[in-house]
C-alpha positions as CSV (number, residue, x, y, z in Angstrom):
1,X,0.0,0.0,0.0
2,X,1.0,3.7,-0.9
3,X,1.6,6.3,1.5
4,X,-1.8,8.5,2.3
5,X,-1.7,11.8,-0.1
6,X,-3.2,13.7,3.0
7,X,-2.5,14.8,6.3
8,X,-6.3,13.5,7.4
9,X,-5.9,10.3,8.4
10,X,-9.2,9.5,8.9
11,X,-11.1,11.1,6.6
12,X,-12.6,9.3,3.7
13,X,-11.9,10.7,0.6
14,X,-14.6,10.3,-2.8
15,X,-13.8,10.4,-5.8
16,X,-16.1,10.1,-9.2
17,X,-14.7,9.2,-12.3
18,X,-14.7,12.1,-15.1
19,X,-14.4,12.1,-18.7
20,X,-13.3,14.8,-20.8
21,X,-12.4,15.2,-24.3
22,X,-9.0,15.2,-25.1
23,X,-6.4,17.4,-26.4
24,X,-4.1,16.0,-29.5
25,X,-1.0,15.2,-28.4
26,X,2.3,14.1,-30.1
27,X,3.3,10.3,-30.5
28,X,5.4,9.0,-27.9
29,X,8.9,8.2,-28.6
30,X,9.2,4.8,-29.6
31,X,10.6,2.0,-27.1
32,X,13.4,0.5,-29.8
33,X,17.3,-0.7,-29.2
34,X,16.1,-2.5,-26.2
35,X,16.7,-5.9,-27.5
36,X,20.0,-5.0,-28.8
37,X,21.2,-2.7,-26.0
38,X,20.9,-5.5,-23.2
39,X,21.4,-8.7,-25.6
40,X,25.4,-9.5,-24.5
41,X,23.7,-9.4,-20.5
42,X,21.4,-12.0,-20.8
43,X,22.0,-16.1,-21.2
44,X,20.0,-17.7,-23.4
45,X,20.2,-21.1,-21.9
46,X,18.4,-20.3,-19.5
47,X,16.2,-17.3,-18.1
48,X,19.0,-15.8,-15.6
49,X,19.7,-11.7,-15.8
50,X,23.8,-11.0,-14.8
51,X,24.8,-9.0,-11.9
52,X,24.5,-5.3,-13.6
53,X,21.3,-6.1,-15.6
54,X,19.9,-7.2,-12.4
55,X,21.3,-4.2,-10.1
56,X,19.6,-2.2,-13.3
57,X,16.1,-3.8,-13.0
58,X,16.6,-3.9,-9.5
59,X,16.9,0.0,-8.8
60,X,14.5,1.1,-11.6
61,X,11.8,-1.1,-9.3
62,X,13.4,-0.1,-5.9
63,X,13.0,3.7,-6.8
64,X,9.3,3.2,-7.5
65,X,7.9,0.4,-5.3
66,X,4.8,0.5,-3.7
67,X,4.8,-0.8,0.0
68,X,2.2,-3.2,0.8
69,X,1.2,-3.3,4.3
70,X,-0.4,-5.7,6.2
71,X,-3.5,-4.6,9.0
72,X,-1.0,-3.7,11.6
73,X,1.2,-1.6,9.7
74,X,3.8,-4.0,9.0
75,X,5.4,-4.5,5.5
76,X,4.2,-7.7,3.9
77,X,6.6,-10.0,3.3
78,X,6.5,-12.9,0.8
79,X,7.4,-16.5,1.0
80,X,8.3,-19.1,-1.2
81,X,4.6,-20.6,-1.4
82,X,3.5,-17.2,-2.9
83,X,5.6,-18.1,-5.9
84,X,5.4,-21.6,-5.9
85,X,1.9,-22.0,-5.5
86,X,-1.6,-20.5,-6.5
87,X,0.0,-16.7,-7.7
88,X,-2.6,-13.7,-7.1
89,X,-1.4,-10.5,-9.0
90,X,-3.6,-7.1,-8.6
91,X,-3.5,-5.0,-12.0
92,X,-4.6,-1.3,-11.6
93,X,-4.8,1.1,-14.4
94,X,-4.3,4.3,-12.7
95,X,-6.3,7.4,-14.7
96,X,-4.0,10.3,-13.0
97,X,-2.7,13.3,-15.2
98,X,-0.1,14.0,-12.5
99,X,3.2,13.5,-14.4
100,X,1.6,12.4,-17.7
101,X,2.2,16.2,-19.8
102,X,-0.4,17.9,-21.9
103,X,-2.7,15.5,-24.3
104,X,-4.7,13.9,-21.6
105,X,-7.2,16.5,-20.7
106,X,-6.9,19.7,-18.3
107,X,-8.6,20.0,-14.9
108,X,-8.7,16.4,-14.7
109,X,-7.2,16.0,-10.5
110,X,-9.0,12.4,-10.1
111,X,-6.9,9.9,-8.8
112,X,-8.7,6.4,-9.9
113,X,-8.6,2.9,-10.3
114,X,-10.0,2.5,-13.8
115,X,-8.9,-0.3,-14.5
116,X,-8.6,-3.5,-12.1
117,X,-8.0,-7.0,-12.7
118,X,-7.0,-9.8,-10.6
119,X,-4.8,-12.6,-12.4
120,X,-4.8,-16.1,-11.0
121,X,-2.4,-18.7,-12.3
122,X,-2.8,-22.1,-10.3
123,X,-0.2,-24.5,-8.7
124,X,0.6,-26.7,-11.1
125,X,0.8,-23.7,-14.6
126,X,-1.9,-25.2,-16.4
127,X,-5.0,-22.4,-16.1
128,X,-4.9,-18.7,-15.6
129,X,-7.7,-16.5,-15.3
130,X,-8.0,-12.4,-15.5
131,X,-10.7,-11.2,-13.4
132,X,-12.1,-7.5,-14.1
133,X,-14.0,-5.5,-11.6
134,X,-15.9,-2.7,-12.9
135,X,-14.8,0.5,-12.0
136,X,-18.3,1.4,-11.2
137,X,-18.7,-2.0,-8.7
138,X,-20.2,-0.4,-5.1
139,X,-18.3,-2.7,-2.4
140,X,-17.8,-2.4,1.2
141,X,-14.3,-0.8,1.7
142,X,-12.2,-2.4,4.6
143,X,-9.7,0.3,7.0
144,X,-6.5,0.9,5.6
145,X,-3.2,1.3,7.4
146,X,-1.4,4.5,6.9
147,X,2.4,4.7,6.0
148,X,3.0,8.4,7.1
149,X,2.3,7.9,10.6
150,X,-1.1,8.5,11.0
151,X,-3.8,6.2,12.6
152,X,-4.9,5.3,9.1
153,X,-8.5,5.0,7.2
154,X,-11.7,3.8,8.9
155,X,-13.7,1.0,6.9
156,X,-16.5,2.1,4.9
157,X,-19.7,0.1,4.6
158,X,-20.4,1.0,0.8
159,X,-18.0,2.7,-1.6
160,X,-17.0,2.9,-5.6
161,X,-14.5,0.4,-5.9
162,X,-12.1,2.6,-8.5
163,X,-12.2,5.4,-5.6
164,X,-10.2,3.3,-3.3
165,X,-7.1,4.3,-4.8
166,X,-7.7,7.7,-3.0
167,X,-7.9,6.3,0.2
168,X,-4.5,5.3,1.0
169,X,-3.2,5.0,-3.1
170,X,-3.5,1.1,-5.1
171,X,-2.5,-1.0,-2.1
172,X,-6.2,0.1,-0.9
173,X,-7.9,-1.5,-3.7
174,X,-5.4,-4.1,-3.4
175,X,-7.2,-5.1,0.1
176,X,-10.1,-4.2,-1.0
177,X,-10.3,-6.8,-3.9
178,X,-8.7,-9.1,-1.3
179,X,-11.6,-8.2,1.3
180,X,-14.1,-8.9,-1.3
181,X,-12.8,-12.4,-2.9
182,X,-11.3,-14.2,0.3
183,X,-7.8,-14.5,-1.3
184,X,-4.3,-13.7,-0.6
185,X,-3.1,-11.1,-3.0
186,X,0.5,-10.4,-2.4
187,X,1.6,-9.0,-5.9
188,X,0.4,-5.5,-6.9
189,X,1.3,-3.4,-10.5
190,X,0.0,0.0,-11.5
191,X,0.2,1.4,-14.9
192,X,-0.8,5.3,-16.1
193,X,-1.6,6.4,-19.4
194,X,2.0,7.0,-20.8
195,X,2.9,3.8,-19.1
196,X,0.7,1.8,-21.2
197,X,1.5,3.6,-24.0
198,X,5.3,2.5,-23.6
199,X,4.6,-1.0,-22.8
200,X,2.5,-1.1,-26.2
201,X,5.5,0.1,-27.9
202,X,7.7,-2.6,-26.8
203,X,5.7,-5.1,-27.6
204,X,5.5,-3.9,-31.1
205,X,2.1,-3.4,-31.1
206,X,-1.4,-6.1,-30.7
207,X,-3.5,-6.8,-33.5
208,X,-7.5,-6.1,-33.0
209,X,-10.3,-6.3,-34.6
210,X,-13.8,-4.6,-35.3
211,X,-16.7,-5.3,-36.4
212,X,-17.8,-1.4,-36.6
213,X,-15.8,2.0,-37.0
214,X,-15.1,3.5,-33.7
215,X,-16.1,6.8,-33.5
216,X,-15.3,8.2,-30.1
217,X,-15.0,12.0,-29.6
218,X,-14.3,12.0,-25.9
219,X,-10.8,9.6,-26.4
220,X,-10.1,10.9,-30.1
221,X,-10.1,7.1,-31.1
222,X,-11.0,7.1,-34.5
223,X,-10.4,3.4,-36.1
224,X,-12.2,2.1,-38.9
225,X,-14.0,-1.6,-39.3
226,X,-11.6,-4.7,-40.0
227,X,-8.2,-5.5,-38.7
228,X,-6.1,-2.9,-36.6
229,X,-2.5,-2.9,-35.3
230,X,-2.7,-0.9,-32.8
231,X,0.7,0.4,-30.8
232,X,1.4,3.9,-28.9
233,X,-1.4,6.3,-28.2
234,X,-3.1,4.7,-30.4
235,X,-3.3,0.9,-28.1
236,X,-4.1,4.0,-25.3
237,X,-6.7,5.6,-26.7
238,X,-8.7,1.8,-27.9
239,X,-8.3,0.5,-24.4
240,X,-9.8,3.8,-22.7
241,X,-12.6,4.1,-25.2
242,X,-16.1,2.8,-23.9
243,X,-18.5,5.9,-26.0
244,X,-17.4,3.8,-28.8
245,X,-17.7,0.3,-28.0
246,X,-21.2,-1.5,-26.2
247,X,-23.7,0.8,-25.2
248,X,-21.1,3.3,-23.9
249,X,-20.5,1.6,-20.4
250,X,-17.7,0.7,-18.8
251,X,-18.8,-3.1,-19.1
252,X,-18.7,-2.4,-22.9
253,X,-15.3,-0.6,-22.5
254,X,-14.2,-4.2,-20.3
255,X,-15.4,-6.2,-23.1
256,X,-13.2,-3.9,-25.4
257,X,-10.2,-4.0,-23.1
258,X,-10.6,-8.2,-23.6
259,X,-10.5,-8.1,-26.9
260,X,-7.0,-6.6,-26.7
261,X,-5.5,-8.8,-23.9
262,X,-6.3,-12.0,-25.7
263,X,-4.7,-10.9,-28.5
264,X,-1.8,-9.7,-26.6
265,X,-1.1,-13.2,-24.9
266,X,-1.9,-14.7,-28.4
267,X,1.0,-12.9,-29.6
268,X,3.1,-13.4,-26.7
269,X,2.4,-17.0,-26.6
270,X,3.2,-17.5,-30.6
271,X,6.5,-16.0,-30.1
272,X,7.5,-17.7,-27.7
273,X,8.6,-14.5,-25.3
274,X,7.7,-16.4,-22.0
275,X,10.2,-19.2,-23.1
276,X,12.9,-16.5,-24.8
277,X,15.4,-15.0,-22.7
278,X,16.1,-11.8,-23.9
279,X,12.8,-11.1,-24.9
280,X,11.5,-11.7,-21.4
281,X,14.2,-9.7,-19.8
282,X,13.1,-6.9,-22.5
283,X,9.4,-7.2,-21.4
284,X,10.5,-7.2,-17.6
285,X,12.6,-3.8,-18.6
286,X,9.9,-2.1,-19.5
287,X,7.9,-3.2,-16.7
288,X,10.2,-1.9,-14.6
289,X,10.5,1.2,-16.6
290,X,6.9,1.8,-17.1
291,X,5.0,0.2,-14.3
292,X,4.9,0.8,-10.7
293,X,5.0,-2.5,-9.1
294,X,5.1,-3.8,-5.5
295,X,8.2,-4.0,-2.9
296,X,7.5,-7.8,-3.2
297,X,8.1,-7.6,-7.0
298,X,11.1,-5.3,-6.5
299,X,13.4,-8.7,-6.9
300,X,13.7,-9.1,-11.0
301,X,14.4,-12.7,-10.4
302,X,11.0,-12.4,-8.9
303,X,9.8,-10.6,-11.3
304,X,10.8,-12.9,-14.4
305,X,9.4,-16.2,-12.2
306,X,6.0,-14.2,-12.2
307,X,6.2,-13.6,-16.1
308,X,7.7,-17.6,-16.7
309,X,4.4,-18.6,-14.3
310,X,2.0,-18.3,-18.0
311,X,4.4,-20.1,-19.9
312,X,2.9,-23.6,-19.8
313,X,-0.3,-22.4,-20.2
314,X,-2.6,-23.3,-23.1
315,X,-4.8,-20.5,-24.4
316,X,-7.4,-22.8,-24.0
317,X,-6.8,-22.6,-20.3
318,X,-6.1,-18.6,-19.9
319,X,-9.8,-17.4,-19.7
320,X,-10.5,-13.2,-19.3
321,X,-14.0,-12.2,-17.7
322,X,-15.8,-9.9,-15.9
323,X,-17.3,-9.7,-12.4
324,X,-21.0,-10.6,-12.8
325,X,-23.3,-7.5,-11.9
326,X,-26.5,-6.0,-11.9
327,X,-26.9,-2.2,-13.2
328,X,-30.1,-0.5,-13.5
329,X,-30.7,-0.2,-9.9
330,X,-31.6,2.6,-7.5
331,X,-29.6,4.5,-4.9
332,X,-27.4,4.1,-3.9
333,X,-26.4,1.7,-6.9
334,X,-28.0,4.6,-9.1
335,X,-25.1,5.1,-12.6
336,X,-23.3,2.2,-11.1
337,X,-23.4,-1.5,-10.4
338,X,-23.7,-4.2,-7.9
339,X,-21.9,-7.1,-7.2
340,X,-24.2,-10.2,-8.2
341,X,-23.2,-12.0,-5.1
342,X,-24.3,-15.4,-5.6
343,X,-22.3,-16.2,-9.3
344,X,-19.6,-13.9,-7.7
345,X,-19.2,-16.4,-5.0
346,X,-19.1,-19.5,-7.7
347,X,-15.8,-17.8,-8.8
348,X,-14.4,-16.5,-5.7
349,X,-14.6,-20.3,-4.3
350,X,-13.0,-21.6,-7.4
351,X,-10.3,-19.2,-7.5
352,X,-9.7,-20.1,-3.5
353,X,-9.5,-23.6,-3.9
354,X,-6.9,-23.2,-7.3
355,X,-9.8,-24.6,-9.1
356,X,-9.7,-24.2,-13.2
357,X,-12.6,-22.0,-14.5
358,X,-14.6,-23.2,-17.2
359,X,-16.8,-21.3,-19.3
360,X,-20.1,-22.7,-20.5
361,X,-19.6,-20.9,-23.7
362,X,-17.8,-18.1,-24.9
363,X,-19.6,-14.6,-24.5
364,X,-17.6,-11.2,-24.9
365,X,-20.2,-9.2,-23.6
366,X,-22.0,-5.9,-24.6
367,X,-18.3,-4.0,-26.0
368,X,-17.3,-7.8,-28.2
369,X,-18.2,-10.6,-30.4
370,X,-17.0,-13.7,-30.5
371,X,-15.9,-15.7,-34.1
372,X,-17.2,-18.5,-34.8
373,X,-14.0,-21.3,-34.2
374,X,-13.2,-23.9,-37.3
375,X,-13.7,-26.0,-34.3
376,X,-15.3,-27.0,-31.8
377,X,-14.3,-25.7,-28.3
378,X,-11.7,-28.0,-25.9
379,X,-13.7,-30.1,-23.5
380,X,-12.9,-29.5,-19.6
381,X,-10.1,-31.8,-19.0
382,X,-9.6,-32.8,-15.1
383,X,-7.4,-31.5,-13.2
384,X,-5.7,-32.9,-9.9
385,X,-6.2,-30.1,-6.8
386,X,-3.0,-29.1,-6.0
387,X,-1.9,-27.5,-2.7
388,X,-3.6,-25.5,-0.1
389,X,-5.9,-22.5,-1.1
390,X,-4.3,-19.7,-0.9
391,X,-6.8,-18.2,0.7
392,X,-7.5,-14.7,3.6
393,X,-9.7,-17.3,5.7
394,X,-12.2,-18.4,3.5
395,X,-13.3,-22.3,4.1
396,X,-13.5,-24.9,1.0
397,X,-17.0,-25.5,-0.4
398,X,-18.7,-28.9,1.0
399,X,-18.7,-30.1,-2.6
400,X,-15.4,-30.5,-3.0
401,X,-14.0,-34.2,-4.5
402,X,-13.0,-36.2,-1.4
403,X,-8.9,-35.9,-1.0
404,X,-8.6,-39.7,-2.4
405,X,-9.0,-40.8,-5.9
406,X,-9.2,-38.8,-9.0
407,X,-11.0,-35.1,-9.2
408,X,-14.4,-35.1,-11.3
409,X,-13.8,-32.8,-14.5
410,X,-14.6,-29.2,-13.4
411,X,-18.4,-27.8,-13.5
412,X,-18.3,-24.8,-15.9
413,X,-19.8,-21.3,-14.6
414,X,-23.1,-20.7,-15.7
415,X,-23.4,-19.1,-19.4
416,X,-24.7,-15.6,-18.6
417,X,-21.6,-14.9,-16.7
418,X,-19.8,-12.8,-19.8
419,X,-15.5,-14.1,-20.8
420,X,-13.7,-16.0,-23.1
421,X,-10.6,-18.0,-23.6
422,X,-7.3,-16.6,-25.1
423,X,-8.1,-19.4,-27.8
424,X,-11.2,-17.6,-29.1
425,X,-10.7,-14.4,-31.8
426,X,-13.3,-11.8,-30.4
427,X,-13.8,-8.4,-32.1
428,X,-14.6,-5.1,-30.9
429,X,-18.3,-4.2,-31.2
């Protein structure tokens, strides 16, 4: 967790996400010579970074770590089970203009989480799941230690989830989203706008495609129907766009965010970067460059295991979804959402107990369509349970398979709860 940005310690800030149209701003300079620059520091045997590489990595993360703190204060401190088994990484998608220059709208002081997304990978590599939470979802917000000194921030009983970043910065909707799912989230990374922008650049760009034209006037995104390589300000401005995707909301603009991510691990995957040396170490650069990641990530040995983690799993078995929820509702859910607790729960046990997710079907949602596949989709193979849930408390289901004999093939989620796998092509609507 961040230190507080105020000298109120137990005063409970708001904050209410705003969108402005923005100004035009010049292409950012493009990530390149990265490869070449750190090529003679890298073995390719083996995934291993050399003693200045890794004091490099090392200092670039040091000098912008975020400390994560337990409930009493303490920094949290991580283990050899948090890296060996079940790994929990928080993704937050910072929307702050502080330190981003012009091009990004003026008068904009929010601090929010727009973007979160909990990534699971089990025990034994073989499923992965991204979770996103609407930045809209009303949650109950736990207390928050302070690192300034203060007594901290008192527990709220309903709150917008993306607004917990101004209480106590992203290791408050780090505990949050651990509050709210029963699991152990000991890995944290924050991206802003120019961030993502950089990290676009040095993956060379991610293919998309649309179905319609986007036409969005609030995030200049202008693209027209068909295939798109999208890289720079221009991967920016498709991920932030939700007036142009869906009905304009923010579970369109998830849906839309999907369609990139799959095709970004579809690309990663058929290169082969998870399993390339220097192109891992290049991709862990600019993390450490253009990410703000936790003191528990601030090892780039760490760092790189986190990465190697997705290698060995099949795009059949990396599945992206969103947090069921019900809109339309009155105050105080009025312009926002609500957890729908019970299919919630489905997952949150799942993800508890390491347990693969299966989707009934594929469904992108109200921002994506899926293609139809040549194919017809994997069936649900079984999968062994393996290790202890790497949970905050949370007790395993009574249904669970007895710890003798083989596990039953996994029951898949019902089919209104809205994802996809890596494997399926799905296209911007």
């Amino acid at each position: 967790m961040t230190g507080s940005h105020s000298n109120k310690p137990n005063r409970l800030r708001r904050a209410f996400a705003r969108h402005q149209p923005l100004k035009a701003q010049s292409r950012a300079k493009a990530f390149t010579g990265l490869l070449f620059k750190f090529l003679a520091l890298v073995l390719s045997s083996a995934v291993v970074i050399t003693g200045v590489s890794a004091w490099q990595i090392a200092n670039e993360l040091k000098s912008h770590g975020i400390q994560l703190l337990d409930a009493n204060g303490k920094a949290i401190q991580i283990s050899a089970a948090d890296i060996k088994g079940p790994i929990n990484i928080l993704l937050v998608g910072s929307d702050t203009r502080k330190g981003q220059g012009g091009g990004f709208g003026s008068g904009i002081t929010s601090n929010l989480a727009d973007v979160i997304i909990l990534l699971h990978i089990s025990q034994d590599r073989k499923n992965a799941v991204a979770l996103s939470f609407p930045r809209d979802l009303m949650v109950p917000w736990p207390a928050c230690p302070s690192t300034s000194g203060g007594s901290g921030y008192l527990p709220q009983s309903l709150g917008q989830i993306n607004a917990t970043i101004a209480n106590g910065g992203p290791g408050c909707t780090l505990k949050t989203v651990e509050s709210i799912t029963g699991l152990k989230i000991p890995f944290l990374a924050m991206i802003n706008f120019s961030g993502v922008i950089e990290m676009s650049n040095a993956i060379g760009g991610v293919s998309v495609c649309l179905t319609k034209p986007i036409n969005d006037t609030y995030t200049h995104t202008f693209l027209p129907a068909g295939e798109q390589v999208l890289q720079g300000r221009a991967a920016l401005q498709f991920l932030r766009t939700r007036h142009g995707v869906g009905d304009g909301s923010d579970l369109s603009r998830i849906s839309n965010q999907q369609v990139f991510l799959s095709s970004l691990v579809r690309k990663i995957k058929s290169q082969g970067v998870l399993s390339n040396p220097v192109y891992l170490y290049t991709l862990a650069t600019a993390a450490a460059r253009n990410m703000t990641l936790s003191s528990t990530m601030s090892d780039p040995n760490t760092l790189i295991a986190l990465a190697g983690a997705l290698k060995d799993v099949s795009l059949d078995k990396m599945v992206f979804m969103q947090l069921p929820s019900i809109s339309g509702l009155p105050a105080p859910y009025q312009g926002r959402v609500k957890p729908n607790e019970s299919l919630a729960a489905l997952i949150y046990q799942k993800l508890q107990n390491d347990e693969p997710i299966v989707l009934s079907k594929a469904n992108g949602g109200q921002g994506a369509v899926v293609q139809p596949s040549p194919s017809a989709s994997p069936t649900p193979s079984a999968m062994s349970k393996t290790g202890a849930s790497q949970t905050t408390g949370a007790k395993p289901a009574a249904f669970l398979a007895p710890k003798t004999g083989a596990s039953p093939s996994p029951t898949p989620l019902p089919d209104s709860i809205i994802g996809s796998h890596a494997s399926d092509k799905t296209c911007s609507n």
